[in-house]
C-alpha positions in Angstrom: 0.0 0.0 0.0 3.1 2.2 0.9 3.8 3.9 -2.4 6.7 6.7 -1.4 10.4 6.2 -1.6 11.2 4.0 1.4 15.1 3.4 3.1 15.7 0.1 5.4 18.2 -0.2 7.6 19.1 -2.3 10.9 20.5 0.4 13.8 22.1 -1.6 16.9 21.0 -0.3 20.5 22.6 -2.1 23.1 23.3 -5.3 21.5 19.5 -5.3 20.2 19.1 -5.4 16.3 15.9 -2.9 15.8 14.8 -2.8 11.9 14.2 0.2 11.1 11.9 1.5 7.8 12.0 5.6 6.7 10.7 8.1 4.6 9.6 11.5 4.5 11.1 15.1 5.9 10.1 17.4 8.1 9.6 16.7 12.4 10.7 13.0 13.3 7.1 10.8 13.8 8.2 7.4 14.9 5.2 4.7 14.9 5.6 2.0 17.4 2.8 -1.0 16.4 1.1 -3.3 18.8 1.9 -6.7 19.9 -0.4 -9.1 18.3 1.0 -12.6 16.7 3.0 -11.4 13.4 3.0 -7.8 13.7 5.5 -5.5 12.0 6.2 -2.1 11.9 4.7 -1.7 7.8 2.2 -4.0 8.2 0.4 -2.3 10.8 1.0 1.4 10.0 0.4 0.3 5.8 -2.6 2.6 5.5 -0.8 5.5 7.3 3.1 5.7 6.1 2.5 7.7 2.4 0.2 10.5 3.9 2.0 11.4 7.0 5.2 11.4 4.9 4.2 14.0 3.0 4.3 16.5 6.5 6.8 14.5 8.7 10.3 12.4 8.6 7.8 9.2 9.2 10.0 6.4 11.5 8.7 2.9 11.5 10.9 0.4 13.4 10.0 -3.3 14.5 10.1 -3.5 18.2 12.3 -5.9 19.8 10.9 -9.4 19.4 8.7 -8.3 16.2 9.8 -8.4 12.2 13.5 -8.2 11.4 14.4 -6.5 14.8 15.9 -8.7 17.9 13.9 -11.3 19.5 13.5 -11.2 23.2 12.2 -9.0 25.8 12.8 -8.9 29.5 10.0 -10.4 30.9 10.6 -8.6 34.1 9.9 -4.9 32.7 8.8 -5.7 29.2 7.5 -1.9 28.7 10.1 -0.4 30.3 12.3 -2.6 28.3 10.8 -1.7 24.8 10.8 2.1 25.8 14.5 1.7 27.0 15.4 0.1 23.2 13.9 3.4 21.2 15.3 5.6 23.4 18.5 4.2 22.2 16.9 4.3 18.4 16.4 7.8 18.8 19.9 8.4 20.3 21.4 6.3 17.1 19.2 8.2 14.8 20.8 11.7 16.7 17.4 13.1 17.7 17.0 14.8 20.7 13.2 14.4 20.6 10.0 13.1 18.4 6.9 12.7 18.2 5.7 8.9 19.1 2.6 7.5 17.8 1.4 4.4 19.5 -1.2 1.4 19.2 -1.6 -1.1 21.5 1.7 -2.7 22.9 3.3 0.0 20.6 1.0 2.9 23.1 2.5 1.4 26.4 6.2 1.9 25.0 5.7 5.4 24.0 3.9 6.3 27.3 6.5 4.5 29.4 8.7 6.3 27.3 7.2 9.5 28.3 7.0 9.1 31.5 10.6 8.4 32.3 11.8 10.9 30.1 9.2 13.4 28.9 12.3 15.7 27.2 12.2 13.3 24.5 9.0 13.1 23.7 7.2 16.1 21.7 3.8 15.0 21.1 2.3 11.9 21.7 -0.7 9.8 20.2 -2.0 6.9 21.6 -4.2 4.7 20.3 -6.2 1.9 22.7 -3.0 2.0 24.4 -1.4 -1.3 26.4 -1.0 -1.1 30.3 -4.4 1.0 31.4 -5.7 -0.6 34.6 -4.8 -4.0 33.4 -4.3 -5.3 37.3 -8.3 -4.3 38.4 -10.1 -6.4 35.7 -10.2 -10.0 33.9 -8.6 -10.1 30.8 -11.1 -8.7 27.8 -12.1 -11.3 24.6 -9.6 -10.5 22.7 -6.6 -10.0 25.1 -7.5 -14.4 26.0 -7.5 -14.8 22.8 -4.4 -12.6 21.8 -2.2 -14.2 25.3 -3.5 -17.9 24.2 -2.3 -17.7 20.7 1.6 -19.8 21.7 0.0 -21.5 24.2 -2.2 -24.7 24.3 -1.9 -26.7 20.8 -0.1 -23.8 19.5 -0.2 -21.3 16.8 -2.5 -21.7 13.5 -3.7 -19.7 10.5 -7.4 -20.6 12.1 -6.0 -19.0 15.4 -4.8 -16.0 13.9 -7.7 -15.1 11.8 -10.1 -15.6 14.5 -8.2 -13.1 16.7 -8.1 -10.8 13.7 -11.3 -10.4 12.6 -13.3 -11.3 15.6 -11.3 -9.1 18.0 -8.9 -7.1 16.6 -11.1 -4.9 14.1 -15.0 -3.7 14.0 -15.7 -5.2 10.6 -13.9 -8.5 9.7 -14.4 -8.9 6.6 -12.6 -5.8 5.6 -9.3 -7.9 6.4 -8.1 -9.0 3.2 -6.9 -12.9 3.5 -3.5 -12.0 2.9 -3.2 -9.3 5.9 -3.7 -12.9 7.7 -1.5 -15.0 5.5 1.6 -12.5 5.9 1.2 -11.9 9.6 0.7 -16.0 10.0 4.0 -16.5 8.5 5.6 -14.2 10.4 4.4 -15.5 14.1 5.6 -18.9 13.2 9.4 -17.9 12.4 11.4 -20.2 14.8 12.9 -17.4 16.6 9.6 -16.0 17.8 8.0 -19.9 18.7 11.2 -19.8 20.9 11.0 -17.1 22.6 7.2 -15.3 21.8 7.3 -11.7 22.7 3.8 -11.5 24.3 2.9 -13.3 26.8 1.0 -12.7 30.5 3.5 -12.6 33.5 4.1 -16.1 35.0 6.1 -17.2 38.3 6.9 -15.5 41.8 7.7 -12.2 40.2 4.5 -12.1 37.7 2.3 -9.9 40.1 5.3 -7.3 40.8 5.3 -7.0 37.1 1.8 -7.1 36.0 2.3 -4.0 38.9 4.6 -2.3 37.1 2.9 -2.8 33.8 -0.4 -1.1 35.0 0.2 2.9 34.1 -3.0 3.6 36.4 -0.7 2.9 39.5 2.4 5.0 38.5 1.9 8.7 40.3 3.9 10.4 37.0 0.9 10.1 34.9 -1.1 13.2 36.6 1.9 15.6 36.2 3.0 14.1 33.0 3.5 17.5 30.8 3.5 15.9 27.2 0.7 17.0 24.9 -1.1 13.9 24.1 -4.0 12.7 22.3 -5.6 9.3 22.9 -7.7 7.8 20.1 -9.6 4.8 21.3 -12.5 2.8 19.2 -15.8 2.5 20.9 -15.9 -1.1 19.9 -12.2 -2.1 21.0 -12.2 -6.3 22.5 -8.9 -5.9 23.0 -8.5 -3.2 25.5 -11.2 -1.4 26.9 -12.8 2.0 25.8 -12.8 3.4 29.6 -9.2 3.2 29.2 -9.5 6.7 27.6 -11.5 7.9 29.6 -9.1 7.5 32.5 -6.2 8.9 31.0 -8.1 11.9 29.9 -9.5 12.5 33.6 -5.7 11.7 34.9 -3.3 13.4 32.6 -3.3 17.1 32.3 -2.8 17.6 29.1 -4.9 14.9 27.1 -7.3 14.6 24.7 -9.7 12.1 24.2 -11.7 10.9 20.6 -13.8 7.9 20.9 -14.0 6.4 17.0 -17.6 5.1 16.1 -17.9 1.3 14.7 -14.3 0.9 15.2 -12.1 -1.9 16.9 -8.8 -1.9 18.2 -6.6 -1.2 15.2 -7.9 2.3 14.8 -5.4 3.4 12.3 -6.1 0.6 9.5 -9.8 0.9 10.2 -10.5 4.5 9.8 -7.0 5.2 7.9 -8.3 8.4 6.8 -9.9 10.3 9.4 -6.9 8.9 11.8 -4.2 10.4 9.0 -5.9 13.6 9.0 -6.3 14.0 12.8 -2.4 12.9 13.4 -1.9 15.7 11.1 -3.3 18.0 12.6 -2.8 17.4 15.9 1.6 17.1 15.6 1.4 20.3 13.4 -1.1 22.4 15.3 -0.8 24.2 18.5 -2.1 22.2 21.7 -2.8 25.7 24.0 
């Protein structure tokens, strides 16, 4: 779908390999994508990539454990872990700051990221962000169905489709079969079966991190001063709508747009009306 000049390179943070996709000019965007089985940096952010480059130098990296990037992630702090690797990306890419845009998984590293250093953050979209009061409520639908996927007979195409267009969208059938077919292939590289990126805290230490990945409890949230806009779909099965709510009552400087008759992956389902709102939102003035 991606149609403008695109460069690819592989930037080394730490001793993690993080794949790294660019195009455009102008202020540094860098979209961080969510955490479901097979997800990339350009497959998830396909619908987006050609119109925000025509405003913005448009990054789009694989997080550690996802596409071509590193597999692994400390199971310990696995946010803190991810915002810690594109810190480092931004360091290696010599830029003091950007603007993060964030769904899902990709949401809870750029808000961790803000939190422990809001310098580097400019602006800040989230959208159905990971992490928001997930220690004061069962697991939704699709997060079961999302932290299930490696575990009992293992991964499938059947699997995978069924968390995609039950769960992870409003409208299923929108989802052409090879969105499902690419993103298959990808979860079942050996790397990831070894070591899946995603899965829910286990052991003595599970409930100290399951703690620490629950942004509700951390008391930098009310004083955080990034400009931020959260973007949630009323129909979201993966994580909860309220979520928004709560960070717009919590955070001082948020805004909140619930999306009609859409799921979780707001930025594939309504492509346009959530390019035009990034838009204007990174380029306009937030007082």
């Amino acid at each position: 779908m991606t149609r403008t000049a695109l460069t690819e390179r592989t930037v080394s943070v730490g001793g993690t390999d993080i794949f790294v996709t660019e195009t455009g000019a102008g202020p540094a965007v860098v979209l961080l994508h969510g955490g479901g089985p097979g997800a990339s940096g350009m497959s998830n952010y396909a619908r987006n990539i050609d119109a925000l480059a025509a405003h913005f130098r448009v990054i789009v990296p694989d997080l550690p454990g996802y596409g071509r990037s590193s597999k692994g992630v400390d199971r310990s702090d696995p946010f803190g872990y991810l915002a810690d690797n594109i810190r480092g990306l931004l360091d290696r890419l010599d830029l003091d700051h950007a603007h993060l845009i964030g769904n899902s998984y990709g949401g809870a590293c750029a808000l961790r990221l803000a939190l422990d250093t809001p310098d580097r953050v400019a602006k800040m979209i989230l959208m159905g962000p990971g992490g928001i009061g997930t220690t004061r409520a069962p697991l939704t639908p699709g997060l079961r169905s999302l932290m299930s996927y490696y575990t009992g007979a293992g991964p499938s195409r059947d699997k995978l489709e069924t968390f995609i267009r039950t769960y992870l969208v409003f409208d299923g059938t929108e989802i052409p079969a090879d969105v499902i077919d690419d993103r298959y292939r990808s979860s079942i590289d050996p790397a990831v079966l070894a070591d899946p990126p995603l899965r829910r805290p286990s052991g003595p230490s599970a409930l100290r991190t399951l703690w620490r990945m629950d942004f509700t409890r951390d008391r930098r949230l009310r004083t955080l001063p990034t400009p931020t806009l959260v973007i949630w779909g009323a129909d979201d099965k993966v994580n909860r709508p309220s979520g928004g709510h709560l960070l717009a009552k919590t955070m001082p400087h948020c805004d909140l747009l619930l999306t009609a008759n859409t799921g979780h992956w707001v930025q594939w389902e309504r492509a346009d009306f959530f390019n035009a709102v990034t838009t204007a939102f990174v380029t306009g003035s937030t007082r």
